[in-house]
N, C-alpha and C positions, 0 to 999 in steps of 0.2 A: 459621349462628350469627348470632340478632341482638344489636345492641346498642341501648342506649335513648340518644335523642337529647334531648338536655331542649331545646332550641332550639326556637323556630315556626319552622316552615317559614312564610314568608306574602310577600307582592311582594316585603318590604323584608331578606328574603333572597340574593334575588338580586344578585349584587357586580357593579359596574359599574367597572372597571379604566379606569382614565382615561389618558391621555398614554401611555406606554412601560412602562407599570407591568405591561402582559400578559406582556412580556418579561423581566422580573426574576421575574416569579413563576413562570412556567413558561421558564427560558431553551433546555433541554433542545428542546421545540420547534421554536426557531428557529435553532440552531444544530449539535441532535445530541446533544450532550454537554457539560458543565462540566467534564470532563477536560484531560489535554494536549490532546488534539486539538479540542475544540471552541475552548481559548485559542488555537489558532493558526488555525483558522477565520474568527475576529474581523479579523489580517488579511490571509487570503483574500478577506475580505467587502470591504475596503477596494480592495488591487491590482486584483479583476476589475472596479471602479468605472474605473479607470486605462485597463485593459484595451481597455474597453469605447469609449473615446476613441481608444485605438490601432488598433481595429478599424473607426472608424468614420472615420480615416484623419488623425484631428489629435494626436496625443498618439505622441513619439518613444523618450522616455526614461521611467524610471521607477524610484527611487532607494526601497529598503526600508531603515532604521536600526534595528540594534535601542540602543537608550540606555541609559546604565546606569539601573540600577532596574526594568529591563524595560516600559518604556513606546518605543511603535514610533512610529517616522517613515515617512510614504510619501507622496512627493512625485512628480508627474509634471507633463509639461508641455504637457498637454492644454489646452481651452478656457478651464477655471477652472470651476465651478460658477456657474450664471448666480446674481448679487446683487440683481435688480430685485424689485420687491411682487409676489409672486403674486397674483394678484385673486381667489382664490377664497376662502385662507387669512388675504387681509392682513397677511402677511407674507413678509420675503424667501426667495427660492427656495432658497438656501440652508440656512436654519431649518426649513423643509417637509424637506426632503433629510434632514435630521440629526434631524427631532425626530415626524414622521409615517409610520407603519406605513405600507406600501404606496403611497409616494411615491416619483417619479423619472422620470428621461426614460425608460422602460423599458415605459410604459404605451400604446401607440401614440399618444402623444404627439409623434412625430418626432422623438425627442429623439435615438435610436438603432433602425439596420434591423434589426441583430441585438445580442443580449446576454447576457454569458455569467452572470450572476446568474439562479438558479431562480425565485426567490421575488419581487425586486426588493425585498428590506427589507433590505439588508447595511448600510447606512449610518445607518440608526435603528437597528439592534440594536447594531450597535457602541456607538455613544454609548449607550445602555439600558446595557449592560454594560461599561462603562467606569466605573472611581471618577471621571478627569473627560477630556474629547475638546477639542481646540483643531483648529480649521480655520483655513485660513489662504488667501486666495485670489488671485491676480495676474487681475485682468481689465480692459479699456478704460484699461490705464495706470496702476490703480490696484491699492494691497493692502488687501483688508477683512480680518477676523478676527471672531472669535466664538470662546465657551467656554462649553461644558457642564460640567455634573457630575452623575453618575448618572440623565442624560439631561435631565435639566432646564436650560433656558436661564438661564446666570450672566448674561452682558449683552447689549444688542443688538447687532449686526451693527454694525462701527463699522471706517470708514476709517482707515487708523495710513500708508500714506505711500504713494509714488506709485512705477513702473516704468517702462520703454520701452515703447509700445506692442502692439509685437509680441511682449512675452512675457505667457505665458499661463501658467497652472497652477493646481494646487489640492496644498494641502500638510495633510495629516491626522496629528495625531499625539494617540496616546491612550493612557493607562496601564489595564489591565484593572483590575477591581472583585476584587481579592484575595479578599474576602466571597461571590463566587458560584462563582471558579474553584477547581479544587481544588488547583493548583501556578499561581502566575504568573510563571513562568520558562519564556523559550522558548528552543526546543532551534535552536541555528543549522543544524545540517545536515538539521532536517526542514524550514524556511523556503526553507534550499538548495535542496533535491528538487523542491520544488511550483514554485519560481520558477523552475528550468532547466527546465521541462517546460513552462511558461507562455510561456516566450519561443524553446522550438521551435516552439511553436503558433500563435505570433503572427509571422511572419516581419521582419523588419526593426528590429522592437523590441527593446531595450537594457535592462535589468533589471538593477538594482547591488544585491547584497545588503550590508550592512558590519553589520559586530558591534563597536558600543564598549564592547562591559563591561570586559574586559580592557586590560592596561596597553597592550600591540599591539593595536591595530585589526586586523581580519580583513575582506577584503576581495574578491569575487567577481563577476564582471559575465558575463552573460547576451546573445548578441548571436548569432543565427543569419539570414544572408540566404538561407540554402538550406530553411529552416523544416524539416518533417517529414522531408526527405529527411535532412536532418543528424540530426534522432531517431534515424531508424534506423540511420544509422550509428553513433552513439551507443549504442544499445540493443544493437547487434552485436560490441561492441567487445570481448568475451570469449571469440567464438566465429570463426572463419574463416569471410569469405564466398566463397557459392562462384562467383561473379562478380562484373566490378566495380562496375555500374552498381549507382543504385538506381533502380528501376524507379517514375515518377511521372505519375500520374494526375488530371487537373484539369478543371472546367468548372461550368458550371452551369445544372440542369435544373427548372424548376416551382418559381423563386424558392429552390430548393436550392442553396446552391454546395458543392461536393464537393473534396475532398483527398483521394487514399491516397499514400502512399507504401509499396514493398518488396523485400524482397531475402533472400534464404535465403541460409541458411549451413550449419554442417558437425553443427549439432548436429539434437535429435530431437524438440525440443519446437515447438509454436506458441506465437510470442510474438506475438499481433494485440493491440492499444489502440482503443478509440475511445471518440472523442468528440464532445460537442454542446457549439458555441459554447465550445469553450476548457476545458470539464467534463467527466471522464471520465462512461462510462459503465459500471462492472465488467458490469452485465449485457446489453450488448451494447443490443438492439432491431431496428429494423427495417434501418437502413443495414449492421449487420452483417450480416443477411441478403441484404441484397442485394448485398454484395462477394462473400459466401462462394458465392453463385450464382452471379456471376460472375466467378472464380479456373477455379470447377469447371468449367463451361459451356466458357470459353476456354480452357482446358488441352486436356482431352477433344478438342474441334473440332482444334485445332492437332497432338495427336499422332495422331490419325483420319488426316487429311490428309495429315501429313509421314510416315504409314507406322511411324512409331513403337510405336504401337498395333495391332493385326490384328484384324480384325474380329470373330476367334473368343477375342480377351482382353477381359477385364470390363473397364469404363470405373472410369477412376481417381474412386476418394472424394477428399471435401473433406479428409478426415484425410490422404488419402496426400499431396495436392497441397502441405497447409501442414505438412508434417514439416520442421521448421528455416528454417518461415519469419518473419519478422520483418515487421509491417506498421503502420503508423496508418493508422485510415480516422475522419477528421476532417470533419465538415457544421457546417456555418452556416447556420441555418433562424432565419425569424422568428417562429413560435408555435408554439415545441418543446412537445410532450406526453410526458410520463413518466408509466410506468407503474408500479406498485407504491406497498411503502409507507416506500421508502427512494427514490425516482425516480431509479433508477440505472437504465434502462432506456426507450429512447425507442421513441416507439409512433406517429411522424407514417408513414402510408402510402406518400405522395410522396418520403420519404428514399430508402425500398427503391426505385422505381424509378428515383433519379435516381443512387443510385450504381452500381447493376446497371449500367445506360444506357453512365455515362462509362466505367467501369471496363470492360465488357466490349469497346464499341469502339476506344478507347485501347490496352488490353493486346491484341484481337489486333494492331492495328495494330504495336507494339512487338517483339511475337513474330517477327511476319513481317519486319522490319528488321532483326532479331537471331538467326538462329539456331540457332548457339551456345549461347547464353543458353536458349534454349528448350530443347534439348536439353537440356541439366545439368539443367534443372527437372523433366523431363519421366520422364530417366531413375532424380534419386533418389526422382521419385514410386513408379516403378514398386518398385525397391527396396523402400519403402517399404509397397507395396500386399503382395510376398511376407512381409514379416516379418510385416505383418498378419495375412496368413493363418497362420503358425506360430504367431503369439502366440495367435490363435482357436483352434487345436489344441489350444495350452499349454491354455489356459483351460477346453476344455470338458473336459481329463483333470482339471482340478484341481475342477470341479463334479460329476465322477462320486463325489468322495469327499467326501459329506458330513460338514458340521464337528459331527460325534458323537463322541464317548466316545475312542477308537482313533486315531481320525484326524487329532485335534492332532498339532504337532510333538511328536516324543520328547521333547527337552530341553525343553520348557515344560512349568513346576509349575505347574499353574494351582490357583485358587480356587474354593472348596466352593461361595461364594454366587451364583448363579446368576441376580439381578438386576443388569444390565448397571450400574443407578447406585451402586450399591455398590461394584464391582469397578474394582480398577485395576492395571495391567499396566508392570510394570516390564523398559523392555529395558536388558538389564546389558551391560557389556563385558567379554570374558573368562569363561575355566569358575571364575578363583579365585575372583571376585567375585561371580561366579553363586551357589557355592557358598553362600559366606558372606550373601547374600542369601538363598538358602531358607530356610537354616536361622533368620537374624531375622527373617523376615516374620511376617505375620498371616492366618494360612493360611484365613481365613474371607473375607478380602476384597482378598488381594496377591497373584498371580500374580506369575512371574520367569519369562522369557525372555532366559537368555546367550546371544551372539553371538559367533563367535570370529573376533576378526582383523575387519579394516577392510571393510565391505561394500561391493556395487559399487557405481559412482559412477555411477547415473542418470542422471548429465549428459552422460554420453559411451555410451549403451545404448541401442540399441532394446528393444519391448518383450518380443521374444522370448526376448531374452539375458535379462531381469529375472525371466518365468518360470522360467527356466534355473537360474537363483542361489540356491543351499540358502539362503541366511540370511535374503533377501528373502522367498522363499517361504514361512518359518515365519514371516513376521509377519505376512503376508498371512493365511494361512490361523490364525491365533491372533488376530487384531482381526475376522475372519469379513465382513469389509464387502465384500471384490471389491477391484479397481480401473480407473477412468477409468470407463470405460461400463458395467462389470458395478456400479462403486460404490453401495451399499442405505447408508445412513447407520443406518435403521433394525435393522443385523444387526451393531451395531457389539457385541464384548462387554463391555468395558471403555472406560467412562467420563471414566477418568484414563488417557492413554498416555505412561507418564515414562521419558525419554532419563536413564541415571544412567553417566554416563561418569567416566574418571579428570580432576583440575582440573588435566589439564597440556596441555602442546599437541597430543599425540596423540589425547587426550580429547575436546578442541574437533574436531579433524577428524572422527573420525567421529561425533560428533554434527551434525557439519555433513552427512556423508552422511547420514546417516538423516534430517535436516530436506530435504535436499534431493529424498529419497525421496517423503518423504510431500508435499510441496510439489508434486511434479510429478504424482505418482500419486492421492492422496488429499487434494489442498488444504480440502474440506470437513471433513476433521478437525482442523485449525489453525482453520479459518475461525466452527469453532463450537464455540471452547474446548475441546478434549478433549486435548490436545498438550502437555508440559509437563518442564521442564530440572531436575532434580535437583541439588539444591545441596548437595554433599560437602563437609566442613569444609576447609582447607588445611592449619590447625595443630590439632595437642591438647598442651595444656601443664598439665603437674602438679607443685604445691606444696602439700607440708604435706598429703599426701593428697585433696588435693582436684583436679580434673582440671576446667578450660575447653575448649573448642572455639572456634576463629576463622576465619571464614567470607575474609577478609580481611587484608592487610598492616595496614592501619589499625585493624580490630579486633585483634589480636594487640597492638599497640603499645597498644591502649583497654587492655587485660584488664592486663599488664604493668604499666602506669603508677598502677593500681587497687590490684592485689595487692603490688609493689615489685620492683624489677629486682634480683636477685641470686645468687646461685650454688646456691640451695635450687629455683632454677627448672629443670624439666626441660622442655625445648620438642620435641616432635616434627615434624616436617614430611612431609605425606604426600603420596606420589608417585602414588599409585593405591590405587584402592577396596579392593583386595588385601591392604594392610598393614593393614585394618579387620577386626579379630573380629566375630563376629555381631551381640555384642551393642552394640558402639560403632555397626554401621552403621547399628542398628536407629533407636539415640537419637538417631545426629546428622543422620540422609540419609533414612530410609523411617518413622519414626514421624510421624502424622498431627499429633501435639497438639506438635510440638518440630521437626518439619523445615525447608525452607524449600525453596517451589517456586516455579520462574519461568513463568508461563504463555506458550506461543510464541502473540504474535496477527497477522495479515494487517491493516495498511490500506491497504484496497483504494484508493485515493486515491494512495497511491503504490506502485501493482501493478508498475509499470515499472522502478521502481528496486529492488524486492524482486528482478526476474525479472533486471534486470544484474545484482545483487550475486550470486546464484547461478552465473550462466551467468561473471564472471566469475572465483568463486572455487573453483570445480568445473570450467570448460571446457580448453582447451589452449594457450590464448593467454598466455603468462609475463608478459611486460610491463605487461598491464591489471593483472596479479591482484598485481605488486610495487607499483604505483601503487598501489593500491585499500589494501595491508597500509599503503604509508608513509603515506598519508593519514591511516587511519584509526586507525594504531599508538598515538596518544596518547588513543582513549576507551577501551580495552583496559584492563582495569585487573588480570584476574586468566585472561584469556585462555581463560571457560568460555565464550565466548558472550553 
């Protein structure tokens, strides 16, 4: 299809974006998203500036505010940003820092050996995208300042009074540009996540988060001297480890310096992280390769040796060795290359062999001083290696029966339409509700799959038991994809997979099992929107003939205060999807043009704290998972999720 352009194309076509103006126009870009998450981006872009000080061995502390109005502070007490004339720019280094694309010590300048900004523009987009940015600088005794606004320089760089010597620092504070962001409200416990995870990574350094909006100040300090080791203890704290140590790995090979730290525990999953320079990396790269070779490599050797293994038994997989292992494997390189077109994925050659290197000679060194230790690890590989094989059993009975006509689950009514984007698959709880679900769907494009009773809890299963499990099993074989290594994305049959649970707290749990199903089995179904919470009303209230639905306490009291509070009001309150006829559940929970659905999303950014929240609210450990409810008991608002 064309359209006519009445414009000339001719030179003075061509738009020449001047100063930071690239970045207001395309912010997306430079940041990902105008979302919540690109607004809290803004500052990540600032802290790993901090960071970047702390790593390079001057910078202690580092204090994030959020202010009321949602304009952030983040002061650290690093060198200060140098205030002299740049000679290139003619102006101070400072103003270059805050008002030039691809400015900064970050350039093989010497300014820093390693640095955890991708791009090195975090401090120009910020101010780009800020309504207006103030810096503020402690250096040679003295404090300068400067202020922007929508990246443009309001005045010069100008001395306002003088310090001690020996204190240094740079203080950034900025209010986001409301006009590009799509919410400019930040959420204090996603600022939490990334800054406790910043300052396992950076050992010795102190990270204060404080939240003034409210009339109590909220207050959090960040401070690990055992760095990654304490991660992982961290990371483990829902699951029982099965030794005490955590087993840590250091050195550095080919201008690489390397970290892992690990330690298994009681559950089934791998939880490995890594990262480059302080940035995760969800798709792993080379350094992960070369740990995962050497895990495998030193396992193998050491149960050969110690007789644990017999010559006539298969050498243990990477899968058997990291069943309930927990790890970071953290590099510090100076010209990381990423690959892809998200660069979540490091691609330097010399990672792989320098972590293979330390890691393998360290861990045997470790093995052979411990073990013990080796032993446990050794034997729940093998564990591990037998369920494999029955769950390959399970798997190739369940591939003998293709997903044709017959060989759905019985209890799924499925849909006539036969184009996966059409279709959407409702798993219900209960045959009541089941029921009352076939009968209001739209039998052209809603499939219903009931479940009875609370399904197992994947976080305490291997995979053999999961093949085992009638309810598991019809989902698997009713979404047609596989799971973990048979997973085809491509054989998915349904487009929409919606959790439609009761809104009470039994409801919440096993929607929480089923998220935690899919999460460990099928992450790529969360990962690329197909996963999705069903929003059943709470109240249906009728007057005068006329019937509301209220998603909410506070809608209820909205609807109420509307219509007039008085004895002609009939209020229902529903306990479960059960007390809903056909046709109520159809208008208020599964019609397309009148429901309300929550889409479940992954960010991967913060994979770590996704993979505690599970392992603590699913694992065995009671203590983490009361902490984790009283913590969290006040964003809860209606206990669906």
């Amino acid at each position: 299809m064309s359209q006519e352009v009445n414009q000339e194309y001719g030179a003075d076509q061509i738009q020449i974006l001047e100063g930071l103006e690239a970045v207001r126009k395309r912010p997306g870009m430079y940041i990902g998203s105008t979302s919540e998450r690109g607004l809290h981006h803004l500052v990540y872009e600032i802290v790993d500036n901090a960071v970047d000080e702390a790593l390079a061995g001057f910078c202690k502390n580092i204090k994030v505010t959020i202010n009321p109005g949602n304009s952030i502070t983040v002061e650290d007490d690093g060198r200060g940003i140098p205030t002299g004339i740049n000679s290139k720019a003619g102006i101070p280094a400072v103003e270059v820092v805050f008002t030039v694309l691809h400015a900064g010590g970050k350039f093989g300048g010497g300014g820093y050996k390693v640095s955890g900004g991708l791009h090195g523009v975090g401090a120009s987009v910020v101010n780009a995208l800020s309504y207006w940015l103030e810096v503020e600088i402690k250096r040679d005794g003295k404090i300068y300042k400067q202020r922007y606004e929508r990246g443009k320089t309001i005045y010069s760089l100008k001395e306002v009074g003088s310090c001690p010597i020996e204190e240094t620092g740079t203080k950034v504070t900025f209010l986001p540009d409301d006009t590009i962001f799509e919410t400019s409200v930040y959420d204090y416990n996603t600022l939490k996540t990334r800054l406790r995870e910043t300052a396992f990574l950076t050992k010795g350094l102190r990270i204060t988060l404080i939240d003034t909006r409210e009339e109590e100040p909220v207050e959090k300090s960040f401070h690990y001297e055992g760095g990654i080791k304490e991660f992982v203890t961290y990371l483990n704290r829902g699951n029982e480890a099965l030794y005490h140590d955590v087993i840590y790995c250091e050195g550095t090979v080919n201008n690489v310096y390397v970290e892992v730290a690990l330690q298994h525990n009681d559950s089934f999953n791998d939880s490995s992280y890594s990262f480059v320079n302080n940035i995760i990396t969800p798709e792993g790269g080379t350094h992960v390769s070369g740990f995962r070779n050497a895990i495998t490599k030193t396992f193998n050797n050491y149960a050969k040796e110690a007789k644990i293994l017999k010559d006539s038994d298969n050498p243990l997989t990477g899968d058997d060795i990291r069943e309930g292992l927990t790890a970071i494997i953290s590099v510090k390189i100076e010209e990381p290359q990423f690959e892809g077109q998200t660069k979540q994925k490091l691609g330097n050659s010399e990672a792989r062999g320098a972590v293979d290197s330390i890691v393998s000679e360290q861990l045997t060194y470790y093995l052979e001083q411990h073990p013990q230790v080796a032993k446990i690890i050794c034997e729940k590989s093998l564990l591990a290696q037998r369920a494999r094989e029955a769950a390959r059993k399970a798997r190739e009975l369940t591939r003998k029966k293709p997903l044709e006509g017959g060989s759905l689950p019985g209890k799924l009514a499925d849909c006539s339409d036969k184009n996966p984007e059409n279709c959407e698959i409702f798993i219900v709880e209960g045959d009541s509700a089941g029921g009352s679900a076939k009968t209001a769907r739209s039998r052209a494009t809603q499939a219903i799959l009931p479940l009875r009773g609370k399904i197992l809890n994947v976080e305490k299963a291997r995979e053999d038991r999961i093949y085992a499990n009638a309810e598991i099993k019809a989902m698997i074989t009713a979404f047609g994809t596989g799971i973990r290594d048979d997973f085809d994305i491509t054989k998915l049959r349904y487009h929409k997979i919606i959790i439609m649970t009761d809104a009470d707290v039994d409801g919440a749990h096993i929607a929480t099992l089923m998220l935690t199903f899919l999460y460990r089995f099928m992450p790529e179904l969360i990962k690329q929107g197909y996963v999705y919470l069903a929003t059943p009303p709470l109240y249906k209230l009728e007057k005068n003939k006329k019937v509301w639905y209220a998603y909410s306490d506070e809608e209820l009291n909205r609807i109420l205060t509307e219509v007039g509070r008085d004895s002609n009001n009939k209020i229902q309150r529903y306990k479960g999807l059960g007390e809903m006829d056909a046709e109520q559940l159809w208008e208020t929970t599964m019609d397309p043009d009148r429901r309300i659905l929550k889409r479940v999303m992954i960010d991967e950014e913060n994979a770590s704290e996704i993979n505690v929240t599970f392992s603590t609210l699913m694992g065995d450990e009671v203590e983490p998972r009361r902490e984790f409810i009283e913590a969290n008991a006040k964003y809860v608002q209606n206990l669906d999720i």
